[in-house]
C-alpha positions as CSV (number, residue, x, y, z in Angstrom):
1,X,20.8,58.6,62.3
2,X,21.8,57.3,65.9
3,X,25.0,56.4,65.1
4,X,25.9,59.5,62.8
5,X,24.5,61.7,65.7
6,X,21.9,63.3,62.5
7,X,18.8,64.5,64.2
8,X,15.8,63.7,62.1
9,X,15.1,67.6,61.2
10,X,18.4,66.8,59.2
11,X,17.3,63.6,58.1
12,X,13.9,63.8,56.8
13,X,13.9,65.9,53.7
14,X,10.3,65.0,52.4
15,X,12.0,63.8,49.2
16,X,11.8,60.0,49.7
17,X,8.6,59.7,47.0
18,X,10.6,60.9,44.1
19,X,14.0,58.6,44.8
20,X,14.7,55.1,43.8
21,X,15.4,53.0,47.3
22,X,17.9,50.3,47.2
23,X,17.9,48.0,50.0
24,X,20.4,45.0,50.9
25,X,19.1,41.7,52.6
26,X,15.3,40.9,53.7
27,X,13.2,43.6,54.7
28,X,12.8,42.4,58.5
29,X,16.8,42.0,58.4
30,X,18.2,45.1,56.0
31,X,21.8,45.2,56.0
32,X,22.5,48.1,54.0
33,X,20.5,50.8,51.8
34,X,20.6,53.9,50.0
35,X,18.4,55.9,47.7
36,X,18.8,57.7,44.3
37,X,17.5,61.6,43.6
38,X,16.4,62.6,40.0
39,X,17.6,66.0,39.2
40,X,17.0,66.3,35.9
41,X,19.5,64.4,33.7
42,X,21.6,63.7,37.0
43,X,21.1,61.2,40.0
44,X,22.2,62.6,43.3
45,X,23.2,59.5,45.4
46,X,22.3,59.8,48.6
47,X,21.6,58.0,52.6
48,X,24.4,55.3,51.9
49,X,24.5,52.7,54.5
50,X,25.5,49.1,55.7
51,X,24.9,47.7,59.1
52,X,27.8,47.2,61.2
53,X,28.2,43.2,60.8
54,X,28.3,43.8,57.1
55,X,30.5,46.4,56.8
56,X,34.3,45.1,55.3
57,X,32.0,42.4,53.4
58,X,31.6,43.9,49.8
59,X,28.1,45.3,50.1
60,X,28.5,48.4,50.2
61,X,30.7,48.2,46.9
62,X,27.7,45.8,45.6
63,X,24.9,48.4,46.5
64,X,26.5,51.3,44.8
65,X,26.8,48.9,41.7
66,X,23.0,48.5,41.7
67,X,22.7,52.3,42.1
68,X,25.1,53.0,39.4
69,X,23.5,50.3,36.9
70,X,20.5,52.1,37.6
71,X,21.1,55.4,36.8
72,X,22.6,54.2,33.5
73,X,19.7,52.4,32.4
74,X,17.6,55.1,33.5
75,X,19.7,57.4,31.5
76,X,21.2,59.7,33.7
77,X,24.0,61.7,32.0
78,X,26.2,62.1,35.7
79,X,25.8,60.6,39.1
80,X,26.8,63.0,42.5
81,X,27.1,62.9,46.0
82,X,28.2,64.1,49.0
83,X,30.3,62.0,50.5
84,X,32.3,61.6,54.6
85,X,35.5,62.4,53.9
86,X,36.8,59.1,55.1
87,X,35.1,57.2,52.3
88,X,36.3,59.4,49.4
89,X,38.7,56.6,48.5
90,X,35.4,54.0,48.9
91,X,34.1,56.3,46.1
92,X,36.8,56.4,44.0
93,X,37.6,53.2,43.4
94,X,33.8,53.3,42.4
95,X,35.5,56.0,39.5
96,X,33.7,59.2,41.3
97,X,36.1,62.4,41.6
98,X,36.3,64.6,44.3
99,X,35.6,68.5,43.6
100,X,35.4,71.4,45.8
101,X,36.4,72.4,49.4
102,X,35.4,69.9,52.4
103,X,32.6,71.6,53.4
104,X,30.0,70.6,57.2
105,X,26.9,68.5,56.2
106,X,24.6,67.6,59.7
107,X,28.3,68.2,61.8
108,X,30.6,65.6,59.5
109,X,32.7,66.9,57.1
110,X,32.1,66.2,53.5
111,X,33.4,66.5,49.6
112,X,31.1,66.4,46.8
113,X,31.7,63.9,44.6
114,X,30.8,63.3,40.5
115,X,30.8,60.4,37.6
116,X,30.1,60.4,34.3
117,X,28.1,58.1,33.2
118,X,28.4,56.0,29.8
């Protein structure tokens, strides 16, 4: 939230009991997370992060995997998100696709993004 300059009214939706949490390296030591939202036969990907040291490394790309492995198994149809413009292509070499206008989410501009799932 500090570095994103996202105040936690932003942050803190209340939804965090009903998503899957994916976190990367030891609990005391986490060097990247995010979380997965059920809505209804689609998973709304969501609060991507890696730590600066680890960033460049591969996590990120290895944390979205787990996300995406588990929404298949767990038989969601589609997988969204909204994601900072300057990681569209991040996303899309994950196979996502950009739809819509750039839109203002918490002050940094946005693009939803979708995948099938098969």
């Amino acid at each position: 939230m500090g570095e994103q300059n996202v105040s936690e009214a932003e942050e803190w939706d209340g939804l965090d009991d009903s998503c899957t949490h994916f976190l990367a390296g030891a609990a005391s030591n986490p060097a990247g997370c995010a979380r997965l939202l059920p809505k209804g036969d689609t998973a709304k990907v969501q609060r991507v992060a890696v730590m600066p040291p680890h960033r460049g490394t591969g996590l990120g790309r290895l944390i979205m995997l787990a996300v995406l492995d588990h929404a298949r198994a767990a038989g969601f149809v589609e997988v969204i998100l909204d994601s900072q413009t300057h990681a569209v292509p991040f996303y899309e070499k994950l196979g996502f696709i950009a739809h819509g206008p750039e839109f203002d989410d918490a002050g940094i501009p946005h693009r939803s993004m979708r995948l099938r799932t098969p």
